[in-house]
Structure formats: C-alpha cells, structure tokens
N, C-alpha and C positions, 0 to 999 in steps of 0.2 A: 639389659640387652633385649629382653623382650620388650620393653618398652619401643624400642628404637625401631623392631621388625613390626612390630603394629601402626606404627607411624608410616614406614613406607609404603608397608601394605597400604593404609585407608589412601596415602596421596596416588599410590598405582591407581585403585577403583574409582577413585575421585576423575582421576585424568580420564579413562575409558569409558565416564561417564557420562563429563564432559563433549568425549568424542564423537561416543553414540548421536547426544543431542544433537551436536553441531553440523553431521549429517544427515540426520532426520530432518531439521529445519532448512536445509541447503541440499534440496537434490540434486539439483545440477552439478554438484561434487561428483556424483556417480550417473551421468546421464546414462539414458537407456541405450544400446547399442542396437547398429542398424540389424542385426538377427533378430532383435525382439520388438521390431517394432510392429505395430497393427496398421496395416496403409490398404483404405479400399479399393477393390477393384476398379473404379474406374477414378484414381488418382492420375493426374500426366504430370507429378512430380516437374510441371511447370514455373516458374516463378515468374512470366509473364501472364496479363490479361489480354482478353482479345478486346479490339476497339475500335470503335466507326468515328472516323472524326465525319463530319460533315458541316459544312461552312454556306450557305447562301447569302448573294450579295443581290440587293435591290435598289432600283433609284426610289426619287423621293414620290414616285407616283406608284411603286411596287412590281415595277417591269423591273425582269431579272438583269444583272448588268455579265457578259459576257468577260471574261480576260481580264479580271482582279485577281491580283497575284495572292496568294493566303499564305501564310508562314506559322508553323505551329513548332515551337519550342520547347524544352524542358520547361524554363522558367524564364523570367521577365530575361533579353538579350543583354540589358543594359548591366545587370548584377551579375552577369557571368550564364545565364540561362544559354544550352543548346541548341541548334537546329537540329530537328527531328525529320519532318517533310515540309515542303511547298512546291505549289503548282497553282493552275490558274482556274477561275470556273465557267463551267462552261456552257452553250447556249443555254441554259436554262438557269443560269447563275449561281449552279451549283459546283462546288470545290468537294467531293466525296472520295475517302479511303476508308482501307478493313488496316489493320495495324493491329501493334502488340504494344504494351507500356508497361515498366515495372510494373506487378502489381499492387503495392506497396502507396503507389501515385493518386494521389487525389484530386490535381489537376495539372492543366499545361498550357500555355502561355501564347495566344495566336496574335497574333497580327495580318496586316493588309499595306501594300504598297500604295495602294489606292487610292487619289488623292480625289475626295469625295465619300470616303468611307468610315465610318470610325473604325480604331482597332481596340476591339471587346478586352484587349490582356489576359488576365488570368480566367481558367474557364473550368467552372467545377466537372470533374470525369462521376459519370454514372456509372454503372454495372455494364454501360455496352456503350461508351464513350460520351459523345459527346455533340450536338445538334445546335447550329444559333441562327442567328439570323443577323447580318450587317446592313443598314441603312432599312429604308424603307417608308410607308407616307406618315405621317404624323397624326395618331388619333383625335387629336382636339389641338388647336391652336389657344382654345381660350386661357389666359391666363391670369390669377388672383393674385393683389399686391400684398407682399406680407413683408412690406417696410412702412415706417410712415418718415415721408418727405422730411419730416423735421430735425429726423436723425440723421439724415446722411452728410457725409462729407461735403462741406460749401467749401471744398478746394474745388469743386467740378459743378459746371449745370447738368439738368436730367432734361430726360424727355417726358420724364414720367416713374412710375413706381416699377416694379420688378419683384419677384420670389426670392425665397430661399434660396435657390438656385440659380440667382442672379439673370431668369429669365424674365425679359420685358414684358410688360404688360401694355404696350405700347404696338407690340405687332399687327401687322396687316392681318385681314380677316383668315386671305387664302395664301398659303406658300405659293411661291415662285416654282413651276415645274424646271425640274433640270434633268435636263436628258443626258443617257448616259452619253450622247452626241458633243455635248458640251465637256461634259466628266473628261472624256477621252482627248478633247485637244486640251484642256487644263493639265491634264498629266502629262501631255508631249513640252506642258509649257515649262511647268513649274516640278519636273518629275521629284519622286520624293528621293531624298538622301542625296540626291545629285548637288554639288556646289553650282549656284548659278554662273559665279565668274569662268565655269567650263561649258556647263550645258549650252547657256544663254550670252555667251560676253554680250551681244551686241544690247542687251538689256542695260547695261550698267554703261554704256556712254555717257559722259557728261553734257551731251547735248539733249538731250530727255531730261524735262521738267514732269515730276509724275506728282501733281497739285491738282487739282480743278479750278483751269480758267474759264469761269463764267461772260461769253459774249452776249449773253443775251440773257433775259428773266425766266428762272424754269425750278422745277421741283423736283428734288434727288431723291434717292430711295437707297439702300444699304442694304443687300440681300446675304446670307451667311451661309459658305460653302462646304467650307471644310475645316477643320482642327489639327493639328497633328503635333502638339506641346504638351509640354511636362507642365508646363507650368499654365495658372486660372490666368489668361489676361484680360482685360481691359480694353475694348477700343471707343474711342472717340474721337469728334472733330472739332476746329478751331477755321476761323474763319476772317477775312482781311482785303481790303482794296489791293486789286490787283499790282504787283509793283512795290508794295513797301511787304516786302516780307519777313518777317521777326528773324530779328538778329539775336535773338538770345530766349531761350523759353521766358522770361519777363517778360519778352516781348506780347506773348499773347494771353489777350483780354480775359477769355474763356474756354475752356475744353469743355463740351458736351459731349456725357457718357451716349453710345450709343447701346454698344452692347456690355452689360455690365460685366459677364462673365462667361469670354469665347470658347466656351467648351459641349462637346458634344454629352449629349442625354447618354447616360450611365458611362460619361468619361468625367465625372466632376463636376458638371453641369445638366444645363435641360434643353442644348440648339439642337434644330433639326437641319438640314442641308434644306434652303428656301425659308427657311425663317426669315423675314423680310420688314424692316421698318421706313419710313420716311422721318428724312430726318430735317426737312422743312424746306421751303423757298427763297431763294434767294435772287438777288437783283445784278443785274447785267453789274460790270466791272469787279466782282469778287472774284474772291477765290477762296477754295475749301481747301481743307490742309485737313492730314488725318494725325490720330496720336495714337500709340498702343502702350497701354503699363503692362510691364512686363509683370509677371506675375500678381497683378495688383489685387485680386477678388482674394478677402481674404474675411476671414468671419463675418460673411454676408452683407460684406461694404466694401466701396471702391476705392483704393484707395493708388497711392505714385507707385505703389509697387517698388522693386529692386533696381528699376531703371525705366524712362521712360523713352521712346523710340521714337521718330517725326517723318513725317515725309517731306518735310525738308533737312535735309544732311545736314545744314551746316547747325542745324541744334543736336545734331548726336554727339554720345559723348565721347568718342572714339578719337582718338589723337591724331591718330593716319589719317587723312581727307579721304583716301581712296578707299576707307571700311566704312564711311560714314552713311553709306546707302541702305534702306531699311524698308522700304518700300519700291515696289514696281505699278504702274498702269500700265494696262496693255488693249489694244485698240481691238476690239471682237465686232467687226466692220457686220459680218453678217448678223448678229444674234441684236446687235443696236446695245452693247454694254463696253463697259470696260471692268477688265479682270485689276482686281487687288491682292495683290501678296507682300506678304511681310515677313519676315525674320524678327525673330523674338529678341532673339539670344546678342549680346554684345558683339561683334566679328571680333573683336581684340580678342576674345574669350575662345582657348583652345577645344573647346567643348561646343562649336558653331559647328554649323552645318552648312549655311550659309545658302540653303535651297530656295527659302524665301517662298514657304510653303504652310510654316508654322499657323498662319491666317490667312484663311481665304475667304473674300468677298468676292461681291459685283456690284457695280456703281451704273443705275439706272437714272435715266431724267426725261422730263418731258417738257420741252423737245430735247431728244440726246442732244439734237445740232446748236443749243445753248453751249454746248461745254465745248470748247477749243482741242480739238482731236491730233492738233497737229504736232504736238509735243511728243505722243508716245506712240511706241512702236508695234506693229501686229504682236497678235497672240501666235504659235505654231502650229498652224492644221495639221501638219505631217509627224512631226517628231523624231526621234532617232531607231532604224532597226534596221543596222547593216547589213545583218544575215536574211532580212526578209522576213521571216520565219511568224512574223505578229506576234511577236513579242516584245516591246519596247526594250532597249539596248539597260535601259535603266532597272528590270525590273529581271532581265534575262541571266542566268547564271555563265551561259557559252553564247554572248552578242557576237562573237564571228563564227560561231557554227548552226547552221541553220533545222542540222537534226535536233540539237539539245539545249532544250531553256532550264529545267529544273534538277536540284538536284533532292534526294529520300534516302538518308541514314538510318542505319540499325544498327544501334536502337538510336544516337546521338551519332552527330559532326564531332566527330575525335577522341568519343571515348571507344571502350570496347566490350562485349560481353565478352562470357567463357563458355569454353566445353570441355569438362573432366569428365574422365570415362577410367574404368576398370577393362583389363584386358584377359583375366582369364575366362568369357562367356566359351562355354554353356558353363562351368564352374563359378563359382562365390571365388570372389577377391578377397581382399582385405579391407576395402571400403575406403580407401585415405583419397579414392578418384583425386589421384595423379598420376596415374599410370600413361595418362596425354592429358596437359593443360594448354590448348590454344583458346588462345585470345582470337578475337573476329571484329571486323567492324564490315559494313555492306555499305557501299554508295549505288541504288540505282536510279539512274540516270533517266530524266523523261522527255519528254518534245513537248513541243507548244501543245498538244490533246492530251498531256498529264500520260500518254504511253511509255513504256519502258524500253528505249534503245541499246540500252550498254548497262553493265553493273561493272563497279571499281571495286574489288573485295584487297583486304587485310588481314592476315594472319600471322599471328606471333606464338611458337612454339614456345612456350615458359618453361615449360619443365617435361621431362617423361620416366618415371618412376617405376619403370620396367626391366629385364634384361633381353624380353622380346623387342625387337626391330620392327615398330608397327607403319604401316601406311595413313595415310588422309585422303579422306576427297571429300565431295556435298552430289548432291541427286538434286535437279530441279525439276519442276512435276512441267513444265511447258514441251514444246513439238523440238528435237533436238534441229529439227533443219531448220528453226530459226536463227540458228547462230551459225554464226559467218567465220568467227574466230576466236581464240581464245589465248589472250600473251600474258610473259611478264614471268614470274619469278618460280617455276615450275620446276620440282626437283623431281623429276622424275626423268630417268636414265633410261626406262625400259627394261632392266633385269625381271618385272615383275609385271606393269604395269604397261600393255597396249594402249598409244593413242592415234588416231585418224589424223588424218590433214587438219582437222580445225585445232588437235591437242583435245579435243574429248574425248574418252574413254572407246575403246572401241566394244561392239558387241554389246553397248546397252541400246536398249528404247527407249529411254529417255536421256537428254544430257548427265553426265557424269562428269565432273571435273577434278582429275586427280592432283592435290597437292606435293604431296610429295608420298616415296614408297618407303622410304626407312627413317625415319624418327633420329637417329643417329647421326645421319648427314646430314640434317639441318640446324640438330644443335648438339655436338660433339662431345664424347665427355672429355673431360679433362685431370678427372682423378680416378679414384677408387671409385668404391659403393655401388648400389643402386639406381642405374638410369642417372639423369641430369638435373638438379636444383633442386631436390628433394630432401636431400640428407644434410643438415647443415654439416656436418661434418667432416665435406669434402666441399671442392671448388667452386665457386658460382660461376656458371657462366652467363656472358652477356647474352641472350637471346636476338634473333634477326627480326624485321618485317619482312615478310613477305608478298611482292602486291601485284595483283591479279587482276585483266581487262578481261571482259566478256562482252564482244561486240556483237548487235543482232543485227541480222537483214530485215526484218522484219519486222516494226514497233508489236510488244507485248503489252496488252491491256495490265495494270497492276491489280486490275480482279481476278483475273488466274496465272499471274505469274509467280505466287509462291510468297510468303514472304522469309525474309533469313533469317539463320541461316539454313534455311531451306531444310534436305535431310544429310542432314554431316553423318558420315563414319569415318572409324578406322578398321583396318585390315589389320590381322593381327598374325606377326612374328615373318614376314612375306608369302602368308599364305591369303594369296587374294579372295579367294573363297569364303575368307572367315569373316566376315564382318561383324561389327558392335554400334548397335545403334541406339537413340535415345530410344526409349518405352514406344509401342505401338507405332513409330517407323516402318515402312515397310522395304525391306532390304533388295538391293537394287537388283539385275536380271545375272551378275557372277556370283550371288553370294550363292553356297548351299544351302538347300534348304534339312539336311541329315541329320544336323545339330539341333535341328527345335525338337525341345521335349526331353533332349537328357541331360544328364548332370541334373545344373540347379535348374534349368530352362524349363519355362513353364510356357513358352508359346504357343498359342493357337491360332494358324493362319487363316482357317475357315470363319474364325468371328473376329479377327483383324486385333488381334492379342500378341506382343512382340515384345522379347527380350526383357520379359518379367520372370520374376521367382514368384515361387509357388504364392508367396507371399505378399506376391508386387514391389519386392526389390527393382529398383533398373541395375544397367549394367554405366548409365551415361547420365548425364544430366545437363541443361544448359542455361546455365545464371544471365540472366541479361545486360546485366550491367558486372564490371570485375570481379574475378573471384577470387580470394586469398587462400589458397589451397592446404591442407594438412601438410606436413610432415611423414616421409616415409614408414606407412608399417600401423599411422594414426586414423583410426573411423572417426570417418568426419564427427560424430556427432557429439565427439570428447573435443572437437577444435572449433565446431560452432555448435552452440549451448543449445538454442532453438531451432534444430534441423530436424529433431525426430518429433518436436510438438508440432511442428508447420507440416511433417508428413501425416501424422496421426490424426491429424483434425484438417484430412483434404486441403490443406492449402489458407485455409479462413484463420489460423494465427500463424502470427511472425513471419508475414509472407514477404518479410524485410530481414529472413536469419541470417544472410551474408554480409548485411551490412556491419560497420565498427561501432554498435552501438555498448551501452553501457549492459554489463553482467551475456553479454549475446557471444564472445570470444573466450576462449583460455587461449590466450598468445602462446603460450610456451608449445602449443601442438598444431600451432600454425607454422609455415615455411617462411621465415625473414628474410629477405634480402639484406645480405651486408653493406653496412654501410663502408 
C-alpha cells in the first residue's frame, strides 16, 4: 500500500513538473495583461505608418509630362492587389500624397495609364514612403554586344549583336525626342485598357492595308515608344514585292530581328522611349511587313515565342477572320511618321485586351513621301473627354461628371479597417475593446487637380459589447462651410443629437458628422447577454452597411484635408458630452472637458495628452486593416498573443499582431462568426 502511494505521489510531482516547464518555456500561455503593461509616453498605439508616396513622370528629353494618371496598389492588380489612391501629375509632372499604410508593409505596387511611360510595379516603402522617377532621357545610348553572332538562332536574320538585355547594339547615336505633344495624341489613340474595336472601330476596317507600300527608293527607321506586356517580345520585319503577299508564314523568306527584346529598362529589358534603329533601304515596289513573337526573348535569345503575330491578318492564327487584325498604321500627317501598334496577346484568348497598345513604335523614312500613306488612317488629335474636365474618358474614374476623375481609399478599394473602443472612460474597462467594433472603409473623391470634392464613407457596426446605448460620429479638421451636404444612411433621430441643414452636427467649428446616436438601433439585439456579437453564447446577428456622401462646395486640397478616418468617437450611454477618443485626439467643441484627470484619465490638454492612463492605456484603438475582436469579458492580449510585445516595444515588433498568423491568436478568445 505504501508502495502504491509513493507511486502516485512521484507521477503527481512528475506531472507539476512537467507543468512548470511547459510554462516557463511557452509564455504566451500567460501573456502579460494590458494593466501590466510598460507603453511609452509617446506610443499612438497606431498600427499604421505615415507615407509620402510621390511619383514623377518625364519625357525622354526630362520635361515633366503633365496629366499621367498614377495608380498605386496593395499589390500587383492582376494577383488580386488593391487600389489604394490615383490621380494625375501635375504641371511639374509630379503625382504627390501624405497617406498611411499598414505598417507591417514593405511595399506597394504603382502603375501609370500612360502610354509612354513604363509602369515601375512593385516599389520598396522606406520609413517615409516612397519617391521614383517614370520615363526620363537616357544616360548613354552606347551599347556592348554580349552575344556572339554564331550563337543565335538562324531561324531569323539580325541586324547586328545586342546585350543581355536583348538591347541593340545597332541603335542610332541620338534618341528620337518625343514630346509629351506626341505622348498625348498616342494616348487619345491607342488609350491603354481600352478595347480598340470601341475606342477606334474605324481602325479595324477592312479597307486599311497597315504594310509599308514602298513607291518610291527610301530608308526606314523603327523608333521604340512604349511597352505595356507581360510578356519579353520580339519584333521584327519581313519584306516582298509589292502584290504577292505570303499566303502562309512559309511564305516569307526572312524575318529580321529588329528589336530583340520590347521591354522597357527595369521592366525586363533595357528600351528607352526614342531608342531608334534603321533597319535598312529599300527599292521602290516593296513592301515591309512587320512580325512580333510573342513572348519570344527568352534566356537571352530570340526565339517564335508562344505565337507569332503579322501585320498581315491572314497569317494570324485566329480562326475568326475578323480577330485576325494585330497591327495598326496610323497616318501622323503633321510630325511626318506613322504610329505602330500591336496587340500581343491571341484576340481568341479571353485574357486580350485588345487595345493594340502592347507595342509601340514609329515608322520613320526618308522621303516619308516613298511610303504610300493612303492606305491608313489618321492618328486622333483630340481623343475622348465627354465631361471636359482634361481627363481622358479612358483614364477618368467619373468620364460624365466633370467635378470628379479620381477615386483615394482607406486604406484599400473594399476592404475595411476597425475601430474598438472601451466605453467606461475616465474609468479602465475590461479591455476585450468590443464594447463598439465598426468597420470603415473612406472613398475620397478628387477632380482632375487631385482636389478633394466628395468623400463616400462605410461603416459596419460588428458588434457592441455594452449595456450602454453609445453614439458615433468622426471630426474633420477642414472649414465646416465647405461642405454643401451631407446624405445617406444616418441614424440619427435627434433624441440626442442636433444637426444643421447640411446633417452636420450643430454647435461645432468644425465639421462633425454624426452616425448614428444609439448602438442599439443599428444593430439590434436579439437575445440575452451582453450588447451584440460578442458572447457566442447568444444570437449572431447579421450587421448593416451603412453609406455615407459628403459633398463639398469647394474642392479640399488632400494636404490638409485630414486623412481617415479622421477623428472617430463614440458618445457614451446618450450622454453627448462624453466622448472616447483614440490616444491624443482632441475631442470635439460638446465634449466636457470635467472628465480629464479622474478616474483612470490621465489627460493633459495643455501638452496635447488625451485619453491615456496613467500608464498610456488608450481607451480606442484603430487597426487599419480588419480586426478579429475578443470575446466578451477577454483582454485582448489573451486573444492576440503579440499585442502587449508591439505595445511595449513602441510599435518596432509584431506591428502585424492582428493579423492570422501562426502562434499570433488563441482562437478560443476571439469572437467567431457561426458558420
């Protein structure tokens, strides 16, 4: 019998031994709670960083190009990447905002509608964003062959040797100047993403031969405009007595590579926009015909590529006669050229675009008047821009309203950040900030000068984890008499909350816009417990959108209109007076000010210190991107594992503690939505 109690005994001591370790080694079994945590004074319990994007666009001589559309994204658009902002640059060819980005982010993803520009992609974020430069003149033309001739593919003639980067070595001394003059009717021509059979039908008649009929003896030149493909191509030409034209790609003798590989310098290649070759002389009765291998540049040799493309249709490989078009000429009467554009991609192929933008040349000769002009049709000096407003219909977000071209998301085009807040201030909550979980998204809206005319706001009550009845609204720091009006989904009755003729807040100095004044009315409960969606132990309900116009009189420059979501509070239990704001907010002209300083309130209005604990608890917080909220009754910092290291160490670790990473959750004290 003793035997047997000594037994259990050692396996009790063993197990509690065990335990010990298994804790020691795994703290985050007992994360720190937010009462013990050490957060310096000037922490803003932010999870965003601040950021300059700034974008300038240049022609190929370093004159700034005025009205290029710039597009800056989460991530690449094509893999599912976001819109973030776009807008146009301006006289000085500069595209410049102040913004916020996860801070978590290490870059993001720009683009240009601009056909003459390259689009940079992915763009590493510094500490204060981010600075580049589009287009611009070209330091050295000179170029070293680092092929030898004897290796290349004798499926094609050369003109000569070419780099790594499948650039010629063959080019003319000086680049061809192209003016953004020229830039601009290209893009009225060839606009980018536009299908041509809409922009352009009259392009694609079948009475347009787009070859080079040679009437006379003369010397052509190939100058290289633009890029806008996924894919390395190939172009080159072929050449034939006028009149017997190949009936079948057998038919022709030889293709000559011109350009070995159509891509622009740090797009996969090394062209500059005026990169310019000659691609020799020829005798009256010809005629030049052009080729493009679709993706052909491929470990630094030319090769057919995935399909080859003709500027005569009837060698393309497209079934339908009327997709077989692959090429355009267009007749540029004043500048003495003609425009080339091509489409890469198959038309049968549901992944076309069909803009016929993919390559852009000019086809120079001397005498032009050798080449037979009568076949193709003008270039477009004017282009499309219904509303007036100089912004091309193509590139315009609102082409029939003449106030609004662009549109500027916070933080992203359809996701949403959060705002959790605690609602006993000047007292310490409980810390589970769910006591208000809304969701936000901002659209503000700009005009052709990147000004801010209108904001589209979203908000989605999630949850409220209270038995107080709290209000909502946001503070914009701009002149409240720029705004004309304010509609759309505003619950607000008036029991609590005054508003003016426009629905702004009455009694402040600056705009106010209150969402709604009781938490209750907008998402209902529907069982027991604590407040709404918190407790799984009662009902889920489905949450509303809410969506919100803010229209100005007055365009707002977006360097002092705030960015979102501006300053959010809530009002708490229908005492309008009370409000709760994020950390160092300053609360609007109803709040009292009798509260700061007791309880746990540690505010100092005289050095601009708000709605911190002694300690620098806040009472709010605002995640940029979704936030998966605790569990009633749970501190956060037991439902995400790295919220008190990312507080404790300013902000410089785990400044990504919201997201679903591995060992970053204990799910069981987060809020699930039933499935």
């Amino acid at each position: 019998m003793k035997l047997v109690n000594f037994t259990l005994l050692s396996i009790v001591l063993l197990l509690f031994v065990v335990s010990c370790n298994t804790k020691k080694d795994n703290p985050i079994d007992n994360p720190k709670g937010m009462n013990n945590l050490v957060v310096a004074d000037n922490f803003n319990w932010s999870t965003a960083s601040d950021a300059l994007f700034q974008v300038r666009a240049l022609d190929n001589t370093n004159q700034p190009i005025k009205g290029a559309k710039i597009n800056i994204y989460t991530s690449d658009p094509l893999e599912g990447g976001k819109l973030i902002v776009s807008g146009a640059t301006n006289d000085n060819g500069i595209y410049q905002i102040d913004y916020e980005v996860p801070a978590y982010y290490q870059s993001l993803f720009v683009t240009t509608d601009y056909v003459g520009l390259p689009s940079p992609g992915a763009v590493e974020l510094t500490d204060h964003g981010f600075s580049i430069t589009l287009g611009g003149q070209q330091a050295n033309t000179m170029v070293k062959s680092a092929v030898n001739l004897k290796d290349l593919n004798t499926d094609f003639a050369y003109l000569g040797g070419f780099n790594s980067q499948g650039v010629p070595d063959y080019l003319e001394p000086q680049n061809d100047i192209i003016s953004q003059g020229l830039l601009n009717d290209i893009n009225n021509t060839l606009p980018e993403g536009q299908p041509l059979p809409q922009s352009h039908p009259e392009y694609l008649l079948p009475q347009w031969d787009y070859n080079l009929h040679l009437i006379e003896d003369c010397d052509v030149w190939i100058t290289f405009v633009h890029e806008r493909a996924g894919y390395k191509n190939v172009l080159g030409f072929y050449s034939y007595p006028t009149g017997q034209t190949p009936q079948t790609p057998a038919d022709i003798d030889t293709i000559t590579i011109i350009y070995p590989n159509v891509s622009y310098d740090g797009s996969g290649g090394g062209l500059y926009s005026g990169n310019k070759v000659y691609i020799g002389q020829f005798d009256a009765g010809m005629t030049v015909s052009f080729a493009l291998m679709a993706d052909g540049w491929v470990g630094g040799q030319v090769t057919d590529g995935k399909w080859i493309v003709y500027s005569n249709p009837n060698l393309n490989p497209e079934s339908d006669p009327s997709l077989r078009q692959h090429t355009v000429l267009l007749n540029d009467n004043g500048r003495n050229l003609l425009l080339l554009g091509i489409e890469d991609i198959r038309r049968d192929n549901s992944s076309c675009d069909h803009d016929f933008n993919d390559a852009i040349f000019y086809v120079t000769a001397n005498p032009i008047e050798a080449i037979d002009q009568s076949q193709f049709p003008n270039i477009d000096y004017t282009g499309a821009d219904d509303d007036g407003d100089g912004v091309p219909d193509n590139v315009d977000n609102y082409p029939d309203d003449p106030n609004k071209a662009f549109d500027n998301y916070f933080f992203n085009q359809g996701s949403y950040g959060t705002l959790a807040y605690e609602d006993l201030w000047p007292s310490k909550g409980d810390y589970d900030f769910n006591d208000a979980v809304i969701d936000y998204n901002f659209n503000q809206v700009t005009n052709a000068d990147n000004d801010m005319v209108e904001i589209n706001a979203e908000f989605i009550l999630r949850a409220h984890g209270a038995f107080y009845h709290n209000g909502f609204g946001f503070q914009m720091p701009f002149d409240k008499s720029l705004i004309s009006s304010v509609t759309g989904d505003l619950n607000v009755p008036g029991n609590i909350v005054s508003l003016d003729s426009k629905n702004l807040e009455s009694g402040q100095t600056l705009p106010v816009v209150m969402v709604w004044e009781d938490a209750y009315d907008v998402l209902p409960q529907e069982g027991g417990g604590i407040g709404v969606n918190t407790d799984p132990n009662y009902p889920f309900v489905v949450p509303d959108t809410l969506r919100i116009t803010i229209t100005l009189n007055t365009p707002v420059s977006l360097t002092t209109s705030g960015i979102p979501p501006y300053n959010p509070f809530i009002f708490v239990n229908g005492q309008r007076e009370v409000e709760v704001h994020l950390v160092d907010r300053v609360p609007t002209d109803l709040a009292t000010t009798a509260l700061f300083g007791t309880a746990a309130d540690n505010s100092n209005p005289a050095t601009g210190r708000y709605y911190r604990t002694e300690n620098n608890l806040p009472w709010a917080i605002n995640i940029i991107e979704s936030f998966e909220y605790p569990i009633e009754k749970v501190d956060v910092t037991t439902a995400h594992l790295k919220f008190g290291a990312w507080a404790e160490s300013n902000g410089t670790l785990f400044n990504d503690w919201y997201r679903d990473l591995t060992g970053y959750r204990n799910a069981e004290n987060i809020y699930q939505i039933p499935q």
